[in-house]
KEGU-93888 format. One line per field, with one value per residue (C-alpha): residue in one letter; x, y, z. Coordinates in Angstrom, 1 decimal, always signed. Each point is the difference from the previous one (the first is absolute). Layout:
BEGIN
rest = (A; ...)
c1 = (X; ...)
c2 = (Y; ...)
c3 = (Z; ...)
END
This chain:
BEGIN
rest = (X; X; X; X; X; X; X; X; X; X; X; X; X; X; X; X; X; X; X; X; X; X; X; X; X; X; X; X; X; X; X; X; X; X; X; X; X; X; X; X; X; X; X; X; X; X; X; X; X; X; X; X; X; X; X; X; X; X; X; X; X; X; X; X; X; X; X; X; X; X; X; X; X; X; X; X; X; X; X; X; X; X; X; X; X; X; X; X; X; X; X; X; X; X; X; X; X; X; X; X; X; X; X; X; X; X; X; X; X; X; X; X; X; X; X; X; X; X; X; X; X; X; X; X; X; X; X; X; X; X; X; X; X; X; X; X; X; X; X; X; X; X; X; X; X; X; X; X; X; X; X; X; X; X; X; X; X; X; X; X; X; X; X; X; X; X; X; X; X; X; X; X; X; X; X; X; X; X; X; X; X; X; X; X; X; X; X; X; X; X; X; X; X; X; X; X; X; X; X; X; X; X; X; X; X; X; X; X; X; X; X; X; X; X; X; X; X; X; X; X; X; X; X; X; X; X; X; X; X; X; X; X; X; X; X; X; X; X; X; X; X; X; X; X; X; X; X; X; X; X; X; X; X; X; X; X; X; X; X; X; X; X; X; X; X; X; X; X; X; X; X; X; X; X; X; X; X; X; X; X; X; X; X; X; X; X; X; X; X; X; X; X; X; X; X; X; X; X; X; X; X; X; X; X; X; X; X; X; X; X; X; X; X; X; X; X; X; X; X; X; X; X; X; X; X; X; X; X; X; X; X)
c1 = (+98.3; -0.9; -1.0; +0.3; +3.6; +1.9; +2.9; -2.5; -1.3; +3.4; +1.0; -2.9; +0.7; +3.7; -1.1; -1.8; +2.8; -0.3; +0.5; +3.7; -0.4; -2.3; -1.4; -1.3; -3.3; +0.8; +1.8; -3.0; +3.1; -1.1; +2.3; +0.1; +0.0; +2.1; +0.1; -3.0; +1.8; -2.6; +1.0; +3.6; -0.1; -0.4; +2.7; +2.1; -1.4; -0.1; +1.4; -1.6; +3.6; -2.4; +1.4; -2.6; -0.3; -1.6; -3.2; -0.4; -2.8; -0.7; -0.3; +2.9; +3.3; +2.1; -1.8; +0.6; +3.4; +0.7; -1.8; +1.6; +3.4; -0.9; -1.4; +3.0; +1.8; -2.3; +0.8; -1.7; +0.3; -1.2; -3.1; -3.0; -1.8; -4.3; -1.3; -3.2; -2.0; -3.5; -1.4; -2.2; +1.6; +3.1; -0.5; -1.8; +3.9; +1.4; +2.1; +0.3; -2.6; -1.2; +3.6; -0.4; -2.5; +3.3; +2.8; +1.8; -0.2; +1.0; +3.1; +1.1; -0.2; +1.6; +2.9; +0.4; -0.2; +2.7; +2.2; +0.0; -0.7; +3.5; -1.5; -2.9; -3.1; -3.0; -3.7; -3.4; -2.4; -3.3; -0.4; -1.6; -2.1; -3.2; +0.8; +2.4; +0.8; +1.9; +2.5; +2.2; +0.8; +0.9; +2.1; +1.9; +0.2; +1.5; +2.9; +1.3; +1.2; +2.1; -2.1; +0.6; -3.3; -3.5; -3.3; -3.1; -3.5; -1.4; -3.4; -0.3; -0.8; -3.3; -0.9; +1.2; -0.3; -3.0; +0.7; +2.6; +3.9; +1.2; +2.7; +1.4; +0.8; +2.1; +2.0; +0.6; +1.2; +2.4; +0.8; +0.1; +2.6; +3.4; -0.9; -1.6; -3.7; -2.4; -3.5; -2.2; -3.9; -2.4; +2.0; -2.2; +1.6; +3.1; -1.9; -0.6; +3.0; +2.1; -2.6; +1.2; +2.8; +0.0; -2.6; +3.0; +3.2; +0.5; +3.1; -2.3; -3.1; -1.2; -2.6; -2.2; -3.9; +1.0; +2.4; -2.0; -2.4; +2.3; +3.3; +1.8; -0.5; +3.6; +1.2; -2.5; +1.6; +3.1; -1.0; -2.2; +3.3; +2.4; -2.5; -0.8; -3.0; -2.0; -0.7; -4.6; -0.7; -2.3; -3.1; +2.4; +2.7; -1.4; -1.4; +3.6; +0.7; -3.2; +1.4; +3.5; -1.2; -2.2; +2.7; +3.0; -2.0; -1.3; +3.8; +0.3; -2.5; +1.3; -3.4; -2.2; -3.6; -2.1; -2.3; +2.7; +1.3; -2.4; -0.8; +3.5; -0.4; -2.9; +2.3; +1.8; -2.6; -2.1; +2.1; +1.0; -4.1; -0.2; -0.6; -1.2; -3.8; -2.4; -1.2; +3.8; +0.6; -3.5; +0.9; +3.4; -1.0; -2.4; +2.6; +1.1; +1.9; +2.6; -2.0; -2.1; +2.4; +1.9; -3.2; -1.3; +3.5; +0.8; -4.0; +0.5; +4.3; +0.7; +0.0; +2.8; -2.2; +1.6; -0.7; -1.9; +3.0; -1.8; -2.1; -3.9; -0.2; -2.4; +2.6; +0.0; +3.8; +1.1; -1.4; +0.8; +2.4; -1.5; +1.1; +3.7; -2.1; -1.3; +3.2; -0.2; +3.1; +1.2; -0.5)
c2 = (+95.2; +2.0; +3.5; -0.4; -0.6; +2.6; +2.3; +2.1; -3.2; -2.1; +3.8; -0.3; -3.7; +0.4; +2.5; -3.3; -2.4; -0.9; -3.7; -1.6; +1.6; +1.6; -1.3; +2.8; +0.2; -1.8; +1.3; -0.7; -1.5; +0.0; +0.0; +4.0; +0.9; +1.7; -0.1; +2.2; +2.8; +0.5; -3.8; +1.0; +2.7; -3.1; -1.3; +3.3; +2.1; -3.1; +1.9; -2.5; -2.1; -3.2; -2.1; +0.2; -2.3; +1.1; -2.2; -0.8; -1.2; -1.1; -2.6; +0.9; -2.2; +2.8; +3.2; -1.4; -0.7; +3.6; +1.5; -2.1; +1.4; +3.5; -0.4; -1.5; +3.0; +1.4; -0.7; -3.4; -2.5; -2.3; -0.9; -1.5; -1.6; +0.3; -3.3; +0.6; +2.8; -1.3; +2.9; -0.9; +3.0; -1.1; -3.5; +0.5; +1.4; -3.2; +1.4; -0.3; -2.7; -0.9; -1.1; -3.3; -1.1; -0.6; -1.8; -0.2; +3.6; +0.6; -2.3; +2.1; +3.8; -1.7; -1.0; +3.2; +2.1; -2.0; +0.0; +4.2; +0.4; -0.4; +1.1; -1.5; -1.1; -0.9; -1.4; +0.6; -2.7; -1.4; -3.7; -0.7; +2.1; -1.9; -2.6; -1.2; -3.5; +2.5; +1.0; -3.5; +1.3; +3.4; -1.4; -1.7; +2.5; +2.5; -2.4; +0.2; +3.4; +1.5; +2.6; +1.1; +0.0; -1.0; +2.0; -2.2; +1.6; -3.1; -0.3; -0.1; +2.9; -0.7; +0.0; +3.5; +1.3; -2.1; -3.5; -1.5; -0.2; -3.3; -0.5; -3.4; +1.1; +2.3; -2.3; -2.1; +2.7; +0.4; -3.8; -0.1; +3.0; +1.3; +3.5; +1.9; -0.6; +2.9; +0.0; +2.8; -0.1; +0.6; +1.5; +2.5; -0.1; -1.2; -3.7; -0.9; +1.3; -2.5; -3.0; +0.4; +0.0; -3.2; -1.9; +1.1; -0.5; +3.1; +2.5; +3.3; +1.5; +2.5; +2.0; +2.7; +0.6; -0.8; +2.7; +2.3; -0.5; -0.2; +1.7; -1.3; -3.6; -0.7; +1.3; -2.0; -2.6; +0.7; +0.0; -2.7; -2.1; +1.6; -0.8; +3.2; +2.3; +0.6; +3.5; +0.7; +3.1; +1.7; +2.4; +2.9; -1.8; -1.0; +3.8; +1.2; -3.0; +1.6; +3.7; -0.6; -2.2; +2.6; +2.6; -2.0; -0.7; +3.7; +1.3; -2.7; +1.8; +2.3; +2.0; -1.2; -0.1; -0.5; -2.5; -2.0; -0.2; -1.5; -2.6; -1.0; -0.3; -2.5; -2.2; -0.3; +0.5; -3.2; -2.1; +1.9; +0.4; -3.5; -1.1; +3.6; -0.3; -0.6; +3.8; +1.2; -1.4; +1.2; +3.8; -0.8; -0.6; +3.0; +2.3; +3.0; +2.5; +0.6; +1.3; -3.0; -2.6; +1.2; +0.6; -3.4; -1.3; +2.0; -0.6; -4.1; -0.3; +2.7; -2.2; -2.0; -3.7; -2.6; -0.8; -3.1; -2.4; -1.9; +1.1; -1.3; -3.6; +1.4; +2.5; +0.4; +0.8; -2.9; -3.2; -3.4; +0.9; -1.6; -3.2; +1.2; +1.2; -2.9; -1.6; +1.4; -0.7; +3.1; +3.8)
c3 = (+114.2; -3.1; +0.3; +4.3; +0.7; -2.0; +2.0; +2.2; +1.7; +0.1; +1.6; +2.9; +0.4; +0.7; +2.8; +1.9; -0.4; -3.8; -1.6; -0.7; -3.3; -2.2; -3.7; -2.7; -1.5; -3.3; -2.9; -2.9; -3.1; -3.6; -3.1; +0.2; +3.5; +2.6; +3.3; +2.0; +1.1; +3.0; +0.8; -0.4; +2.6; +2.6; -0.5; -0.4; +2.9; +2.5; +2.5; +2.6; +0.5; -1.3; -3.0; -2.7; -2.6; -3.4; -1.4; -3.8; -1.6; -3.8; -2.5; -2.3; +0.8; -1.9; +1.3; +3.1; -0.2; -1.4; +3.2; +2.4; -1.2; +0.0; +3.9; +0.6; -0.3; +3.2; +3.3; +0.6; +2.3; -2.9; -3.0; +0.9; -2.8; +0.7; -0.6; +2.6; -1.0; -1.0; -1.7; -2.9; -2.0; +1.3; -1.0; -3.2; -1.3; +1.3; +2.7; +3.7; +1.1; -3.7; -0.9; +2.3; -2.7; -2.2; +2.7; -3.4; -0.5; +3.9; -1.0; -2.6; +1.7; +2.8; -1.7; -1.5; +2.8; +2.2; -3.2; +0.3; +4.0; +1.8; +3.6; +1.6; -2.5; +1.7; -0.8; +1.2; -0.4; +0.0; +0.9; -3.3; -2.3; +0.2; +2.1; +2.4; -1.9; -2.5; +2.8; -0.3; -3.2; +0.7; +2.8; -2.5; -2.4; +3.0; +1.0; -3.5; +0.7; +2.6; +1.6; +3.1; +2.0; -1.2; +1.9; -0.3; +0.6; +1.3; -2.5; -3.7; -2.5; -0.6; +3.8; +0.0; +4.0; +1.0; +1.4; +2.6; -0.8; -0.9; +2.7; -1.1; -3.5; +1.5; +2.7; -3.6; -1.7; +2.9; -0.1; -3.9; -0.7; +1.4; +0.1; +2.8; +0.2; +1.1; +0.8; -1.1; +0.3; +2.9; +2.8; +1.8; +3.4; +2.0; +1.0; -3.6; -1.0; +2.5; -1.0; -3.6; +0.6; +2.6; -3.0; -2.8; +1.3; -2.0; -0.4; +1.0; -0.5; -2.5; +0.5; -1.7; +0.8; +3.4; +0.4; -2.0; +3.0; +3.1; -1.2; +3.5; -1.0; -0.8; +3.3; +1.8; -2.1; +1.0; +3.7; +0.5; -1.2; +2.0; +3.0; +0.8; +0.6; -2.7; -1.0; -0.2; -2.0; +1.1; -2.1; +0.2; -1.2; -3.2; +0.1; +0.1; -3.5; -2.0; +0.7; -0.7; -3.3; -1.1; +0.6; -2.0; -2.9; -0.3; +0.2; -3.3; -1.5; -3.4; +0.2; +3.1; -0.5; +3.3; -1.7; -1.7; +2.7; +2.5; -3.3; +0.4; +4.4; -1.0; -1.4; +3.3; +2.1; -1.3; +1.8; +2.8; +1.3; -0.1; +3.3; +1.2; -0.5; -3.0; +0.8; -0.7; -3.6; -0.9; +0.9; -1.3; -3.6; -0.3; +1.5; -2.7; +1.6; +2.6; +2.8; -0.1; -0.4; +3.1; +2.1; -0.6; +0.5; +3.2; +1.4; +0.0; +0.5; +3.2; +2.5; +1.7; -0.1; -1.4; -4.2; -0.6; -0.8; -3.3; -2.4; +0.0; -1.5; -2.7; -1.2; -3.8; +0.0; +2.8; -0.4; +1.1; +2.5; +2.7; -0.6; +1.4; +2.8; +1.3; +1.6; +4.2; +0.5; -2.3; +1.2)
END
């Protein structure tokens, strides 16, 4: 996720188990860029042992190609081509989720990437831009090429983060194309997390706000398939992910500024208090220095109770999820 999971937080995640491997904050390609050196240092100081695939994002078939060959020179586990990201600025430029307006247009940077990409190129999708009927054709339009794995965020650009994934489009998507199939989109805890998967037939799961929120989801993951005990963190726990955050991104810093810096903790910390109490996002936003971020922070989290497992249905930042909630016989 933009401005969130840069090399401090893929750092404090790797520390709580970590995903199969990690995807940059996008490269931003035009005619006359470079590759973001800040962006860069992910993928050359990942000293985490994770394979890390680097995320491009633009509108230009030949810029693109350019930049994919430079990153190839990094050590990558592979290119993943943005396809998803609904911003309206984003989208106004005709890249990531505003380039499924033109499957044409999809066709043609897709060709030209695999043409230029010898190790793994992959996709990150929406299931239409404004509504699912386009997603037949994107299908289509994705089997031309050889790519070698295809994440769906199961809901189209213009419904952004508010409404219920679509998990059928995904399980066609998984019939429809050779490639592996993974589902991306509204997992906040390990239940919804296994139902997706179960209503998919997917190859994995990938998974952002969630972890942003519970940074030992993917070893719960990992557990709950293995059949084995589920690990519940605790206030202190999370305590112990907000210090060590805070701490990592202030070492990043080339001239640290105690205000700044709390600004940039909001960022995080807007999806991390979800769940935590109406009372604790309110502090959290009007919080301006150090002493009172960590004393709001250390007066609601040391304790050793058990974290709320979901966040509240009326969440601005998680919604719809509990439709993969509602099966009893997941947990």
């Amino acid at each position: 996720m933009q401005n969130v999971t840069d090399l401090p937080f893929m750092r404090v995640m790797a520390r709580r188990g970590g995903p199969d491997w990690f995807v940059t904050e996008f490269f931003r390609v035009h005619p006359a860029s470079k590759p973001d050196r800040y962006i860069l240092r992910s993928i050359r100081e990942n000293e985490t042992g994770i394979p890390i695939f680097a995320q491009i994002i633009g509108s230009d078939p030949e810029a693109m190609v350019k930049e994919a060959k430079v990153l190839l020179r990094e050590n990558i586990a592979g290119i993943d081509l943005n396809l998803g990201c609904p911003s309206p600025t984003v989208c106004g430029k005709n890249a990531g989720g505003g380039l499924l307006r033109h499957p044409q247009e999809v066709d043609r940077m897709l060709g030209a990437l695999r043409e230029v990409i010898p190790t793994r190129f992959t996709v990150k999708t929406r299931v239409g831009f404004a509504e699912e009927r386009e997603f037949e054709e994107l299908l289509a339009v994705f089997s031309r090429h050889a790519i070698d794995g295809l994440t769906i965020h199961g809901r189209t650009v213009a419904d952004r983060y508010q409404t219920p994934v679509r998990p059928h489009c995904i399980a066609r998507a998984v019939e429809a194309l050779d490639c592996p199939v993974i589902a991306n989109g509204n997992v906040v805890n390990v239940a919804s997390g296994v139902r997706y998967h179960q209503l998919t037939g997917a190859a994995g799961l990938m998974i952002g706000r969630g972890a942003i929120r519970n940074p030992w989801i993917f070893d719960q993951l990992r557990a709950r398939y293995r059949g084995e005990a589920v690990f519940q963190p605790t206030g202190r726990d999370l305590l112990g992910y907000i210090e060590e955050l805070y701490d990592e991104l202030a070492r990043e810093s080339k001239e640290f500024h105690e205000v700044h810096h709390i600004q940039r903790m909001k960022k995080t910390m807007l999806y991390i208090v979800q769940g935590l109490g109406e009372e604790f996002e309110h502090d959290m936003r009007r919080m301006r220095t150090a002493e009172e971020f960590f004393r709001l922070c250390r007066g609601q989290l040391d304790h050793d109770e058990p974290l709320a497992d979901v966040p509240p249905e009326q969440s601005r930042l998680f919604c719809g999820f509990q439709e993969l909630l509602q099966d009893p016989g997941v947990g």
